[in-house]
C-alpha positions in Angstrom: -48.9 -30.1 -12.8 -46.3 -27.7 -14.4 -43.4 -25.4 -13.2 -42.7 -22.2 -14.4 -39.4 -19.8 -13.1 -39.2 -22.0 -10.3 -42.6 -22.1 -9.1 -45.2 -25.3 -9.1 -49.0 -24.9 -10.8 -50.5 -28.2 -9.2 -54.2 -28.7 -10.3 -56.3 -30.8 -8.1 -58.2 -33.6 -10.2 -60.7 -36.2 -9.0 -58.4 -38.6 -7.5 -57.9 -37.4 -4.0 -58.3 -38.5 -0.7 -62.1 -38.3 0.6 -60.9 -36.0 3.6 -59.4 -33.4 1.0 -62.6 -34.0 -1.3 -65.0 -33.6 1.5 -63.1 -30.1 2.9 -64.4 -26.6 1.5 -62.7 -23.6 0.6 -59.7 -22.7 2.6 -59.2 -25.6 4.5 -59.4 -27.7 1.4 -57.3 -25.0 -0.3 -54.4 -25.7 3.0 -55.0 -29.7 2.8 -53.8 -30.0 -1.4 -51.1 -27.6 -0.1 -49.8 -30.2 2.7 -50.4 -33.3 0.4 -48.4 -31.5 -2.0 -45.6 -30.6 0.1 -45.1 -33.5 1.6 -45.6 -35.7 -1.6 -42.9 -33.5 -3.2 -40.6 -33.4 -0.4 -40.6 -29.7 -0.7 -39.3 -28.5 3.0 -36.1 -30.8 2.5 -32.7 -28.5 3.0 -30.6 -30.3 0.6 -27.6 -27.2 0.5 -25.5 -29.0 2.8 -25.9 -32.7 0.5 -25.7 -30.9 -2.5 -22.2 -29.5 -1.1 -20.8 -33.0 -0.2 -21.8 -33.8 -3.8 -19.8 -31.2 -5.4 -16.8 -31.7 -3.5 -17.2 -35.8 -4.7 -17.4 -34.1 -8.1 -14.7 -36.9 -9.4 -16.3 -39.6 -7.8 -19.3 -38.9 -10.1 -21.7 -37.3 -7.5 -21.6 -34.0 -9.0 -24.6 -34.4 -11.1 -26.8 -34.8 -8.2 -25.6 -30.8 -7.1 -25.9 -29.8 -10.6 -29.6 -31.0 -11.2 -30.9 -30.1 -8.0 -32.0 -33.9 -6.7 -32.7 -35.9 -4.0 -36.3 -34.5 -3.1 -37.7 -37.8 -2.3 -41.4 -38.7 -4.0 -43.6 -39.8 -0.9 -47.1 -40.7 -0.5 -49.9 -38.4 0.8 -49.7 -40.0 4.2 -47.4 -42.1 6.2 -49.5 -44.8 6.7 -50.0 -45.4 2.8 -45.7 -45.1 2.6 -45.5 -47.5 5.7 -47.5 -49.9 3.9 -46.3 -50.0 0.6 -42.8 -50.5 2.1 -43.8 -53.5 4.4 -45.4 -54.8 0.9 -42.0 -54.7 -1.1 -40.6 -56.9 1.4 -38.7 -60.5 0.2 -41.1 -60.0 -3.2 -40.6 -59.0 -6.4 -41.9 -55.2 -7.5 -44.4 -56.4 -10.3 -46.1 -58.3 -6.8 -46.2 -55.2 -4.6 -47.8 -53.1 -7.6 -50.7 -55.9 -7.6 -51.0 -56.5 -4.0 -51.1 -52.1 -4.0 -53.6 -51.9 -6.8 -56.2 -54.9 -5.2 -56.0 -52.6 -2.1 -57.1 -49.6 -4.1 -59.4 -51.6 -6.0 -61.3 -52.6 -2.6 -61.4 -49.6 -1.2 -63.5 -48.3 -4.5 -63.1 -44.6 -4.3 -61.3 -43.3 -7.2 -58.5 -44.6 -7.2 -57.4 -43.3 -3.8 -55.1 -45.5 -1.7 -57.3 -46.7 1.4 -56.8 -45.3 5.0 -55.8 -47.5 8.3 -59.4 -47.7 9.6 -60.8 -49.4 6.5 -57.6 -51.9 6.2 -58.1 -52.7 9.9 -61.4 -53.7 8.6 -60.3 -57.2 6.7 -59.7 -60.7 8.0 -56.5 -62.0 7.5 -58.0 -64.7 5.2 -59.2 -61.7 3.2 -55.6 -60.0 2.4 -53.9 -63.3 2.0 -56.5 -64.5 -0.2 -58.4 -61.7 -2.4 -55.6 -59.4 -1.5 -52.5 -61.3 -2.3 -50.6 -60.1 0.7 -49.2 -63.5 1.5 -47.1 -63.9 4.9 -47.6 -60.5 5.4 -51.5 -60.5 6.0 -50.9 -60.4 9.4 -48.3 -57.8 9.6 -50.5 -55.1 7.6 -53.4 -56.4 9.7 -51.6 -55.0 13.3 -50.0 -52.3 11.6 -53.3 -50.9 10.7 -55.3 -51.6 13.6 -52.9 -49.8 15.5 -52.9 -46.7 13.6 -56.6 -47.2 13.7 -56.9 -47.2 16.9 -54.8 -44.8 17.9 -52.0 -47.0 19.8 -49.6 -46.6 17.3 -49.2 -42.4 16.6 -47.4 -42.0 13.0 -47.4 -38.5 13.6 -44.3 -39.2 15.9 -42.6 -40.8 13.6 -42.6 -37.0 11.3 -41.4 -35.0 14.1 -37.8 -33.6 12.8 -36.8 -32.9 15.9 -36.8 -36.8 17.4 -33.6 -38.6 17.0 -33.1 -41.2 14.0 -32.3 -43.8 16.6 -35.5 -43.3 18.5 -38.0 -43.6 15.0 -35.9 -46.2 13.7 -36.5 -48.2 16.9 -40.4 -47.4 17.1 -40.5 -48.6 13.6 -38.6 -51.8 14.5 -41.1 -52.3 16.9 -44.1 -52.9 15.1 -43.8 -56.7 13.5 -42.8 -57.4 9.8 -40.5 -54.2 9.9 -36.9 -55.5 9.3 -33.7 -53.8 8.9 -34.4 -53.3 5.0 -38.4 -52.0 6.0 -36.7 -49.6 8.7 -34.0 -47.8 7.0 -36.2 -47.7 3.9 -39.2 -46.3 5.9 -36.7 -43.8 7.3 -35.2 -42.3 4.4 -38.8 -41.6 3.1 -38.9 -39.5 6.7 -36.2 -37.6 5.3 -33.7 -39.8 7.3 -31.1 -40.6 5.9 -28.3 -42.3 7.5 -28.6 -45.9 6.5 -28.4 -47.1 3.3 -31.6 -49.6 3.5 -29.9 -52.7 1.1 -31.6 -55.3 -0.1 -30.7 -57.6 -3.0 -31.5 -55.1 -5.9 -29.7 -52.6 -4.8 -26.8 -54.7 -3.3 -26.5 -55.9 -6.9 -26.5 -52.5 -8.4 -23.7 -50.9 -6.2 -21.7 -53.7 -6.9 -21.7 -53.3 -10.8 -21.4 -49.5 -10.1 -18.7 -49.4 -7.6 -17.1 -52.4 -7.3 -16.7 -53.6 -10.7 -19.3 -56.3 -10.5 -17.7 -58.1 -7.1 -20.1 -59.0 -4.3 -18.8 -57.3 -1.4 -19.7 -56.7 2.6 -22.8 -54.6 3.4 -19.6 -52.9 5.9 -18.2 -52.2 2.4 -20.6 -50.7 0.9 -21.2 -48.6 4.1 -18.1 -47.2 4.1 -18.1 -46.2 1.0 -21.1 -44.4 1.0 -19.7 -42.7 4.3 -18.6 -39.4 3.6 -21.8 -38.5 3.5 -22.6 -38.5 6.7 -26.2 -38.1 7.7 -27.3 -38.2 3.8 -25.1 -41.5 3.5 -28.3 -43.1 2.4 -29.7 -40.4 0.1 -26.2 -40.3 -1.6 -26.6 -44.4 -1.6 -29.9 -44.3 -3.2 -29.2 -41.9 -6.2 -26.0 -43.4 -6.7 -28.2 -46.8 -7.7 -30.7 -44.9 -9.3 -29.0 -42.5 -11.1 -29.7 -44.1 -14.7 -33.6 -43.4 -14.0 -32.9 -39.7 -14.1 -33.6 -38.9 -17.9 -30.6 -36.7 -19.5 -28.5 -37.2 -16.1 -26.0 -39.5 -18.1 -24.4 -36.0 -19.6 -23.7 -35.0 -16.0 -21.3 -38.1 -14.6 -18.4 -39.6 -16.0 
């Protein structure tokens, strides 16, 4: 992949999803295109975030307006970013990579992550076992056979046009989806007006904005406030910030 005068040269390798592999000509030609747009974020409208950043310019938000971020990396499908966020829950990130890579591993198809049918396909003793899922075997378990089967529609859950409120409480619904799994899920949807804490980032805003004090989730939501509907995005590249190389020049 390389970008040249603003424009993106993406080469399709091996790994890919069977269903793109298995396409011809131009439908497989408009498959890499959605995979790509939605794995790059690209149809987010960030003019009016990136506006809210500059005027917080002092507040040291104007780097995010001045490089252009808060594109969001996603999967290729919603079931595989629904998954891997119900598998960072209450463990550590070195766990969810292993449990993520012995579901690749089983699927056995070069490297692609597997699809709902085929995960709807183990026993519970399987994933807690061979799989390493732990308590949430049985969580993964439903959520899959419901996308299997049809009940649950993800597709839904992409539809701009729906109101946060009504996703957020679909997500809810399905078991193992907590508050953190919820907003997280959501701001992946390009929804972002939670902030989706948990106990990593918690830590981080406090060393960044509170001078190392533990203070009220309420606190850290009003901070973050201003922002509006991209509360969350503003949130997450506040905490992040020092994983964009060469950003450090842009914020005081």
């Amino acid at each position: 992949m390389s970008a040249r005068r603003g424009r993106l040269l993406v080469t399709a390798g091996a790994v890919l999803a069977p269903s793109v592999r298995e396409s011809n000509g131009d439908r497989a030609d408009g498959r890499v295109r959605s995979v790509v747009s939605r794995v790059l974020d690209l149809k987010a409208d960030l003019s009016v975030f990136h506006a809210l950043c500059r005027e917080r310019e002092a507040e040291g938000f104007g780097w995010i307006a001045e490089r252009g971020a808060g594109r969001i990396l996603r999967a290729p499908t919603l079931f595989e970013d629904a998954v891997k966020v119900l598998l960072t829950t209450n463990c550590s990130w070195g766990l969810t990579r292993v449990v993520v890579g012995n579901l690749v591993a089983a699927f056995g198809r070069d490297g692609a992550f597997p699809d709902a049918p085929f995960v709807a396909g183990f026993s519970e003793k399987r994933l807690r076992g061979e799989i390493r899922c732990g308590y949430r075997a049985p969580y993964l378990l439903r959520f899959a056979e419901a996308a299997a089967s049809g009940r649950l529609d993800l597709s839904r859950w992409e539809e701009a046009s729906r109101p946060d409120g009504d996703v957020e409480r679909e997500i809810t619904a399905q078991p193992g989806f907590g508050p953190y799994a919820v907003q997280t899920l959501s701001r992946l949807l390009g929804r972002h007006g939670k902030l989706g804490l948990d106990s990593w980032s918690r830590r981080k805003v406090a060393g960044l904005r509170f001078r190392g004090r533990r203070v009220s989730d309420a606190r850290i939501e009003r901070f973050y406030r201003p922002f509006g509907p991209f509360a969350g995005l503003a949130f997450w590249l506040d905490v992040t910030r020092d994983w964009h190389g060469g950003a450090e020049r842009l914020w005081p």
